[in-house]
VOBA-1610 file (N, C-alpha, C; in pm, whole numbers, padded with zeros to 5 digits, always signed):
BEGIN
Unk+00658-00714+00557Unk+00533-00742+00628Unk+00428-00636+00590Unk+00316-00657+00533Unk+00161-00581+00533Unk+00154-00480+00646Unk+00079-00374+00629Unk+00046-00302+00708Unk-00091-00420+00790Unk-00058-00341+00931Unk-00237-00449+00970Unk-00303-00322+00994Unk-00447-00350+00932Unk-00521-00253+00971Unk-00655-00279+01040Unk-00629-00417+01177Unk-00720-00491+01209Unk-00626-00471+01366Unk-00619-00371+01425Unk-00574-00313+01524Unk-00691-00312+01654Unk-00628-00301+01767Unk-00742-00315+01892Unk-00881-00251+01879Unk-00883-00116+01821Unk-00983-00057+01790Unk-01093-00156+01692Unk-01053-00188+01590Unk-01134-00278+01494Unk-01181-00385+01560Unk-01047-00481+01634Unk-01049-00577+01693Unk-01195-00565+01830Unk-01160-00497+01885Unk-01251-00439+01999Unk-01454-00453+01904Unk-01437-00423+01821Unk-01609-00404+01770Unk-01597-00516+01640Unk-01541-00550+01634Unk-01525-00620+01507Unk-01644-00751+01498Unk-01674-00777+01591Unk-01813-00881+01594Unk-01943-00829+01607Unk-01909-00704+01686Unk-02033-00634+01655Unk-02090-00582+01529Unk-01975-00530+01475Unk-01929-00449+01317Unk-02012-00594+01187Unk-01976-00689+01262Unk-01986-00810+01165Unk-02106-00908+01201Unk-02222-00854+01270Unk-02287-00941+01347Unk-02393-01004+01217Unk-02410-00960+01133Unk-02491-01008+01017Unk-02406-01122+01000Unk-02241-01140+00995Unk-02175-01246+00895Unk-02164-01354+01017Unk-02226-01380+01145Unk-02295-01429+01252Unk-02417-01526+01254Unk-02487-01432+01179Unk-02617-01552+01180Unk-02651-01644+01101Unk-02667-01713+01177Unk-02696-01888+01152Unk-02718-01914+00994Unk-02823-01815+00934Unk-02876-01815+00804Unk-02747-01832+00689Unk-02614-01755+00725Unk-02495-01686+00659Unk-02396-01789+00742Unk-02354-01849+00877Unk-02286-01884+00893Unk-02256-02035+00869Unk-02372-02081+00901Unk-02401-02231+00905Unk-02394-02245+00779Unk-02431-02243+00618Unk-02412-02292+00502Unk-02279-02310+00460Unk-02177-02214+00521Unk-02037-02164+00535Unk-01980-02284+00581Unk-02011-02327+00674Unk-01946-02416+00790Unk-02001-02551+00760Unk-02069-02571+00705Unk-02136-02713+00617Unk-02029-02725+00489Unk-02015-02636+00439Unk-01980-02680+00278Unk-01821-02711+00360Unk-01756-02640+00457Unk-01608-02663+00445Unk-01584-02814+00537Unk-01662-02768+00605Unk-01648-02944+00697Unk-01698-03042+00603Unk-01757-03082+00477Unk-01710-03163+00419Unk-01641-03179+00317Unk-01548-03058+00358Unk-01435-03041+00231Unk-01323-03123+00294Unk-01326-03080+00424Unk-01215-03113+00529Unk-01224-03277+00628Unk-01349-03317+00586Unk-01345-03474+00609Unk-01291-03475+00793Unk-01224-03544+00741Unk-01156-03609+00897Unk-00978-03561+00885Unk-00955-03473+00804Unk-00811-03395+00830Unk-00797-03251+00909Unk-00696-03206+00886Unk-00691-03075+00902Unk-00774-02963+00830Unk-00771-02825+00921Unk-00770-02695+00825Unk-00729-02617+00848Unk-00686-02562+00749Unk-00576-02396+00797Unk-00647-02261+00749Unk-00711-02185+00820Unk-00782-02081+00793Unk-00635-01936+00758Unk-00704-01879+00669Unk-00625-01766+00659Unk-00735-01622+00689Unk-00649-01592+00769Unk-00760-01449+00792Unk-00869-01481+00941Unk-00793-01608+01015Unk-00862-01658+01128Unk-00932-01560+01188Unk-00908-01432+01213Unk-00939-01334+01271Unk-00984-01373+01436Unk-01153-01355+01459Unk-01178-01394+01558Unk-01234-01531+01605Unk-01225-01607+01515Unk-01281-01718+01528Unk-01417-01723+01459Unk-01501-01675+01377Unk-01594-01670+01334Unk-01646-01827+01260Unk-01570-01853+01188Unk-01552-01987+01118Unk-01490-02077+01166Unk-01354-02078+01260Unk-01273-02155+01296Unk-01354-02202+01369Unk-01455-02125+01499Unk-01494-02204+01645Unk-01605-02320+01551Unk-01658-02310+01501Unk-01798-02399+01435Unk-01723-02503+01379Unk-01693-02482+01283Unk-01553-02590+01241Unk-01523-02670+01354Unk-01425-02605+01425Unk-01343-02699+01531Unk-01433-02781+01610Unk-01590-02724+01676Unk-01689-02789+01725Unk-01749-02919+01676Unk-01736-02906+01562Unk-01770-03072+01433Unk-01655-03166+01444Unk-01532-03067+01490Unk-01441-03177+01452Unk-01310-03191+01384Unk-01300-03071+01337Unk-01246-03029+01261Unk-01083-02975+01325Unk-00994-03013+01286Unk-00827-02996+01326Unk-00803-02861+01287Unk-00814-02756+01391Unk-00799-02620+01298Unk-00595-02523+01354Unk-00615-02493+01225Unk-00496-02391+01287Unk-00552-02262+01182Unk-00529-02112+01230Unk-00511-02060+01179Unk-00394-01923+01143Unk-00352-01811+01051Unk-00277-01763+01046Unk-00349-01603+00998Unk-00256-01514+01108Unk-00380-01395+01124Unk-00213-01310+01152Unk-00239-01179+01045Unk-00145-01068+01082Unk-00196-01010+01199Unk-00281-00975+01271Unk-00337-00948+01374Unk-00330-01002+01525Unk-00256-00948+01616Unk-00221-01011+01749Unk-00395-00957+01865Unk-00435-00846+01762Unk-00514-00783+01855Unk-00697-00900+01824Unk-00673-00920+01670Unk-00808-00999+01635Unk-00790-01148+01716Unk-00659-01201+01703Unk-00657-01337+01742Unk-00666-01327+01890Unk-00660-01234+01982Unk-00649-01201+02146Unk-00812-01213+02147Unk-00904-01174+02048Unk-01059-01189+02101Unk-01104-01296+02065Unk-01034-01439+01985Unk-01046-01516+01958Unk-01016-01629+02107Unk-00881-01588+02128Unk-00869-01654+02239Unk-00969-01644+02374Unk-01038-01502+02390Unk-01119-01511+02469Unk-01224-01599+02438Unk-01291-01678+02388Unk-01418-01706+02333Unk-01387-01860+02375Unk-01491-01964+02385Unk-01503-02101+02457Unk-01450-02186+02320Unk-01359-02238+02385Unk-01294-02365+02273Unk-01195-02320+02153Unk-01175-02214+02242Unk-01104-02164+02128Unk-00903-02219+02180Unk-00919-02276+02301Unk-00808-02381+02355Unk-00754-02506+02234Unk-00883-02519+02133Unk-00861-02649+02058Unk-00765-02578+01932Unk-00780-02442+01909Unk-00726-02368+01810Unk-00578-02358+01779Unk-00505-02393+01693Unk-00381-02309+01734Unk-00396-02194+01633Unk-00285-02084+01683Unk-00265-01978+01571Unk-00143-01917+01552Unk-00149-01883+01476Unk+00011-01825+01468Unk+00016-01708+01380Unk+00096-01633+01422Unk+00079-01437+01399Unk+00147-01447+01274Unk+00140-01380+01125Unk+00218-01372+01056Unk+00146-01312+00939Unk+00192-01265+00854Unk+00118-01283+00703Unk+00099-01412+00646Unk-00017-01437+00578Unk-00080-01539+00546Unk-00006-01576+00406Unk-00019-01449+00341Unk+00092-01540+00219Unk+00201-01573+00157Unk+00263-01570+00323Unk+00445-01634+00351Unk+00452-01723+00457Unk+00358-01677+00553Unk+00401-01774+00682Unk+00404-01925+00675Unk+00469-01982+00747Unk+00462-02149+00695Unk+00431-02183+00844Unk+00341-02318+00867Unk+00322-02377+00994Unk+00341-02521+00998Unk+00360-02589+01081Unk+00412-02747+01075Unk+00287-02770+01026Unk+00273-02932+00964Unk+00179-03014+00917Unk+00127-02982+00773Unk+00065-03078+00752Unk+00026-03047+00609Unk-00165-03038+00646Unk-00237-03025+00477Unk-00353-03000+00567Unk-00454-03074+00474Unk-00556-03055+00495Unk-00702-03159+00344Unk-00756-03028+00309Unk-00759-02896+00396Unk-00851-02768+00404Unk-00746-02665+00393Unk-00743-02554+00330Unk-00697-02410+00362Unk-00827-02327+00262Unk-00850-02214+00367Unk-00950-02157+00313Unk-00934-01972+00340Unk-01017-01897+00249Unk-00992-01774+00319Unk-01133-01700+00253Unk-01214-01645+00379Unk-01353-01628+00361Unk-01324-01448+00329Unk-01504-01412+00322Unk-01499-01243+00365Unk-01439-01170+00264Unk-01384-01190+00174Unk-01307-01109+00069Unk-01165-01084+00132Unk-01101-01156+00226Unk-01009-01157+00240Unk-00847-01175+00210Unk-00871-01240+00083Unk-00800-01211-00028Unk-00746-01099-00044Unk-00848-01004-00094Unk-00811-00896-00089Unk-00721-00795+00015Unk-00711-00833+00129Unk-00632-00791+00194Unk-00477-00799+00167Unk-00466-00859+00112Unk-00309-00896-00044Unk-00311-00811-00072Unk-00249-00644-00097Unk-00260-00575-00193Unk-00190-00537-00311Unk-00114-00653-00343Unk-00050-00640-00489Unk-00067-00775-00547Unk-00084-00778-00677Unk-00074-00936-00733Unk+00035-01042-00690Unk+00130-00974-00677Unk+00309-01076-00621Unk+00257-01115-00513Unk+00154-01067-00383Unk+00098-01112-00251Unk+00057-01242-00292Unk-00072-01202-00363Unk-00162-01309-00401Unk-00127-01436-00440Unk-00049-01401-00522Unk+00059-01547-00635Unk+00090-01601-00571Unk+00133-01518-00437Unk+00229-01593-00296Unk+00146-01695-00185Unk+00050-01644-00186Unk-00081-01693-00114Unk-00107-01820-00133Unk-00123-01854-00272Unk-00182-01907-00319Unk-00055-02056-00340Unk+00071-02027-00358Unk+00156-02116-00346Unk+00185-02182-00253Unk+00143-02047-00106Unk+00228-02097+00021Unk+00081-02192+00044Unk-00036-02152-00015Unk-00137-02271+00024Unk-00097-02415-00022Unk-00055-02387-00149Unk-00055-02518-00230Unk+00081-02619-00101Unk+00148-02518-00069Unk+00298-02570+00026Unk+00285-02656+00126Unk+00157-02633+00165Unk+00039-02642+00277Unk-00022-02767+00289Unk-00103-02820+00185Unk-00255-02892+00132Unk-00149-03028+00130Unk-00265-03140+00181Unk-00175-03307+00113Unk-00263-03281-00031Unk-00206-03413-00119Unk-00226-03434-00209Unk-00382-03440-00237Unk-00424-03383-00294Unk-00599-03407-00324Unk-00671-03296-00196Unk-00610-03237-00160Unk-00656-03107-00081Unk-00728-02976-00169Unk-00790-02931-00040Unk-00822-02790-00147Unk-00873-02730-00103Unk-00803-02582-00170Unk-00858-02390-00145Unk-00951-02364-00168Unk-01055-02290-00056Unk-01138-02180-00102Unk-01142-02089-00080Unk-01186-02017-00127Unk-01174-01869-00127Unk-01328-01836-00138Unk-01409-01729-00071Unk-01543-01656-00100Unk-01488-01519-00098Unk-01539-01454-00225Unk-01442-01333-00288Unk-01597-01260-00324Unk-01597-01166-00336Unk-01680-01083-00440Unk-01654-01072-00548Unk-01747-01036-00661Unk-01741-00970-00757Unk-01710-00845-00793Unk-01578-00822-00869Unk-01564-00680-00856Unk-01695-00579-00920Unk-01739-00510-00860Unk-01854-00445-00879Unk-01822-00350-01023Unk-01724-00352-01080Unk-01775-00236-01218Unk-01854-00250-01310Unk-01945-00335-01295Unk-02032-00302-01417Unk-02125-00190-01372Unk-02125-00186-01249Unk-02232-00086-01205Unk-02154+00060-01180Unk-02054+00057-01208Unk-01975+00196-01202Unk-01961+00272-01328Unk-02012+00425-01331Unk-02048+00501-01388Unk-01929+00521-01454Unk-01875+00562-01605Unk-01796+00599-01637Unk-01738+00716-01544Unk-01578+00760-01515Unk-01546+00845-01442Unk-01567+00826-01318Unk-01636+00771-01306Unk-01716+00773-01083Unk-01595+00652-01084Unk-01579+00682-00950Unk-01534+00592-00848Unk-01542+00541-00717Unk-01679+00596-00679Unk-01695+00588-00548Unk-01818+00470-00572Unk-01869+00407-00459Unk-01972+00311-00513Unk-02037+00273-00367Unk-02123+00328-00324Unk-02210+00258-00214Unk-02248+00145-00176Unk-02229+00068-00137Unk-02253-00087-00062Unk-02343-00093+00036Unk-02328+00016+00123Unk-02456-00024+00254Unk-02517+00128+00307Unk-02605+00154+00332Unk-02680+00295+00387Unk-02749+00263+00482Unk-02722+00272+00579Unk-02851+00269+00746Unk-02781+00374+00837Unk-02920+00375+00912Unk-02849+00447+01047Unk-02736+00439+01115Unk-02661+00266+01136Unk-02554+00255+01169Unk-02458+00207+01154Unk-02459+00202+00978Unk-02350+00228+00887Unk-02344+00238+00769Unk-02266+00324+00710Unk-02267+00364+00571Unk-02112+00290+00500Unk-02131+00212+00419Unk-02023+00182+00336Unk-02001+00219+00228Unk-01881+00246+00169Unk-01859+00305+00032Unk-01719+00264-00036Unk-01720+00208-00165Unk-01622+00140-00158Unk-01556+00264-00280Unk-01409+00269-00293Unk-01387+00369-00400Unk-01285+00286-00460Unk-01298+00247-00631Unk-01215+00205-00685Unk-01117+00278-00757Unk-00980+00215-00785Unk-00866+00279-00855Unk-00871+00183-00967Unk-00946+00165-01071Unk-01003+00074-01158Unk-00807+00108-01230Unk-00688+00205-01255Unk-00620+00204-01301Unk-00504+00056-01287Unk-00517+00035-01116Unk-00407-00040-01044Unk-00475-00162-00970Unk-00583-00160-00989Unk-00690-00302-00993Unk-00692-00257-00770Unk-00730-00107-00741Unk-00750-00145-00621Unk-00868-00079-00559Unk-00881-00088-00430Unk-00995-00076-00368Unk-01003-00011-00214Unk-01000+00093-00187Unk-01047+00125-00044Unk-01178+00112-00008Unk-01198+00035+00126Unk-01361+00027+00158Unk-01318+00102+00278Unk-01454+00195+00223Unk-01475+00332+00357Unk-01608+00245+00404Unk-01586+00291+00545Unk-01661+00266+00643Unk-01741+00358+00764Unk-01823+00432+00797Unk-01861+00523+00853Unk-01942+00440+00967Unk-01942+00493+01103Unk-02010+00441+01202Unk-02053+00547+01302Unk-02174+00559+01373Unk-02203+00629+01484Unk-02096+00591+01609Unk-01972+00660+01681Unk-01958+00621+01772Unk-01943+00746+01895Unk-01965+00771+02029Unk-01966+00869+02082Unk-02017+01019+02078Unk-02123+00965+02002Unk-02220+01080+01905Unk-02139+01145+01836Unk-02107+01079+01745Unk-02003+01138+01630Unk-01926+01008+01561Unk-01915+01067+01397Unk-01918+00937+01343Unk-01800+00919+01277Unk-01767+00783+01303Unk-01617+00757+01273Unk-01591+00690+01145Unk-01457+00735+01101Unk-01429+00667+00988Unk-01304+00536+00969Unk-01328+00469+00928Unk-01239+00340+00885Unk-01244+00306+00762Unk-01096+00320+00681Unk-01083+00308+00559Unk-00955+00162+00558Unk-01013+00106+00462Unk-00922-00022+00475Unk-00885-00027+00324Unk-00768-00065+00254Unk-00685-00067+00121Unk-00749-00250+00096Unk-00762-00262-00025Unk-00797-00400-00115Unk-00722-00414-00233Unk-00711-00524-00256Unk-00653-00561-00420Unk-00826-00655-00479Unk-00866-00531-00557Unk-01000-00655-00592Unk-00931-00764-00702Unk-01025-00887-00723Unk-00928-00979-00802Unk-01069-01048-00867Unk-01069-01091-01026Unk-01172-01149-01090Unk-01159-01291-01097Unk-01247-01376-01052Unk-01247-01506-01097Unk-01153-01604-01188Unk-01102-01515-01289Unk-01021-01579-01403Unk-00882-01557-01362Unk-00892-01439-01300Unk-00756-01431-01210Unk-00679-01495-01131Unk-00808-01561-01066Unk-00763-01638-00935Unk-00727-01752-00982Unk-00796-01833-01086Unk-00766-01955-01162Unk-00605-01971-01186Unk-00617-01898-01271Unk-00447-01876-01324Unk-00351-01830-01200Unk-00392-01791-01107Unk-00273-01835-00976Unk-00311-01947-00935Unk-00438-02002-00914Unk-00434-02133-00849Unk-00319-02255-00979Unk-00315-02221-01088Unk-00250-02294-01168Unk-00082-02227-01178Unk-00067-02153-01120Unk+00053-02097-01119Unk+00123-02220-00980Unk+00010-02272-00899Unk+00047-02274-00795Unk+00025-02467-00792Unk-00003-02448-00901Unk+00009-02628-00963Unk-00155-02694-00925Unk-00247-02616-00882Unk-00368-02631-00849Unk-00487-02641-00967Unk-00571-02679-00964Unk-00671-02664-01071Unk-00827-02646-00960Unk-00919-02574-01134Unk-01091-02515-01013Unk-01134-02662-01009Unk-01172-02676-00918Unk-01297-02809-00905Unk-01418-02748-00950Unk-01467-02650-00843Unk-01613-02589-00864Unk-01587-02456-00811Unk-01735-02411-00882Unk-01750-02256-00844Unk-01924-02215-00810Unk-01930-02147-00718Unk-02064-02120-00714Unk-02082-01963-00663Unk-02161-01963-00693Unk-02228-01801-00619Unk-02293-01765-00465Unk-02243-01870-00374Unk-02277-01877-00256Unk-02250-02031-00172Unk-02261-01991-00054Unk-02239-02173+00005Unk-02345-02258-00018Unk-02454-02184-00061Unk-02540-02296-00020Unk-02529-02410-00236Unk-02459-02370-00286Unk-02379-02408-00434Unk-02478-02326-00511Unk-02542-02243-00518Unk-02644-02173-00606Unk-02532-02115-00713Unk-02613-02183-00855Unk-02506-02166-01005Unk-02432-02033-00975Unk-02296-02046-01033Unk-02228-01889-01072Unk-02282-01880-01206Unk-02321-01726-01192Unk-02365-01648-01312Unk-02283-01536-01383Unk-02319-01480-01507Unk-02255-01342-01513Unk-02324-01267-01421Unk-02463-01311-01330Unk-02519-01197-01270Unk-02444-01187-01131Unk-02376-01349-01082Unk-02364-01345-00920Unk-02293-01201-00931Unk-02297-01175-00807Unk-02204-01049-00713Unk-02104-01159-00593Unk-02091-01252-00588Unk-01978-01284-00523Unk-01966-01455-00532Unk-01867-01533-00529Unk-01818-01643-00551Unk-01769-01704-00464Unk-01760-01842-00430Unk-01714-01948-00368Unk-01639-02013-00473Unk-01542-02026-00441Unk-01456-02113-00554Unk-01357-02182-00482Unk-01381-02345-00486Unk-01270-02450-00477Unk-01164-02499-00596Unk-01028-02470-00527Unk-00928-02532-00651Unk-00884-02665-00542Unk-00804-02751-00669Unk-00776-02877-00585Unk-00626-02899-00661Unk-00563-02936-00533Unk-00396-03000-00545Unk-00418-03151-00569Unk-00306-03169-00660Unk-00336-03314-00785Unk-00330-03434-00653Unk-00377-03523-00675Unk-00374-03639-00583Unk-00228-03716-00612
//
């Protein structure tokens, strides 16, 4: 089993922490593209966390279950309205198995990365395929691993600077990994949260989705389908299980 590092403390601010990936502008394009991925079947979220995606979803219509190493993220999920229609179930995402099959499995946020070895991922990506009926299909919204902008030798790499919060991500470009540091004002004094990543490139993910008997449908650089470039900085990518 994964370490969880999405514990009461995280759990506790974690919507606050995330209130940008909240608004309507960012959430709603999100929740459009998958509800008509997911038609009139199921979906199985990985990385359910607090319901961020699941509650909007399930509100359209949508048959949701999701699967969250976290007892403390899915407890603030359950607090929240309609979240009765949800089921969930505690486990690692890329072993756990749940009854039914599904039209949707998805995993937003760079959450992928929370896999931190390739054997995770491979696993992920099978136990999805284990998952999906025939003509179903994965997405994933991943980032771009940021090295083009990393200095020979450097490894540290800034992501966000404000008053109330500083992010910094530091790569191990040797072992393909990633800690994102996190700094916050709390109790007049500022706290740190460091979380472990496996970053993973586009071409990567392909070749597990085909490991996993899957092929890409599409790829874009955001929900709202805006082209993938060599320039995007992060990806939406649907693979699809053969009909």
């Amino acid at each position: 089993m994964p370490e969880n590092h999405f514990g009461e403390d995280v759990a506790e601010r974690y919507d606050e922490s995330a209130a940008d990936m909240f608004d309507p502008a960012v959430l709603d394009p999100a929740v459009e593209f998958l509800a008509a991925l997911a038609v009139d079947g199921a979906a199985l979220e990985l990385g359910i966390g607090t319901g961020r995606i699941a509650l909007p979803l399930s509100e359209r219509g949508v048959r949701m279950h999701g699967i969250d190493l976290s007892e403390a993220m899915v407890a603030k999920l359950r607090e929240k309205p309609g979240a009765e229609r949800i089921e969930a179930t505690i486990g690692d995402f890329a072993t756990t198995k749940v009854d039914g099959t599904f039209a949707l499995a998805y995993v937003v946020f760079n959450t992928i990365g929370n896999l931190t070895t390739q054997d995770a991922q491979v696993a992920c990506f099978e136990n999805v395929a284990a998952h999906l009926e025939p003509g179903g299909c994965f997405v994933i919204e991943h980032g771009v691993p940021g090295l083009r902008t990393l200095p020979p030798g450097e490894r540290f790499q800034v992501f966000d600077f404000g008053a109330d919060h500083i992010g910094i991500d530091e790569y191990d470009v040797e072992h393909q990994g990633l800690i994102s540091h996190h700094l916050s004002p709390a109790e007049g004094k500022w706290k740190l949260v460091s979380m472990p990543f496996r970053y993973v490139w586009p071409a990567e993910l392909d070749l597990m989705a085909r490991i996993a008997g899957m092929t890409l449908r599409e790829r874009w650089s955001g929900w709202n389908r805006e082209p993938f470039t060599s320039e995007s900085t992060k990806h939406v990518s649907v693979w699809e299980k053969p009909s």
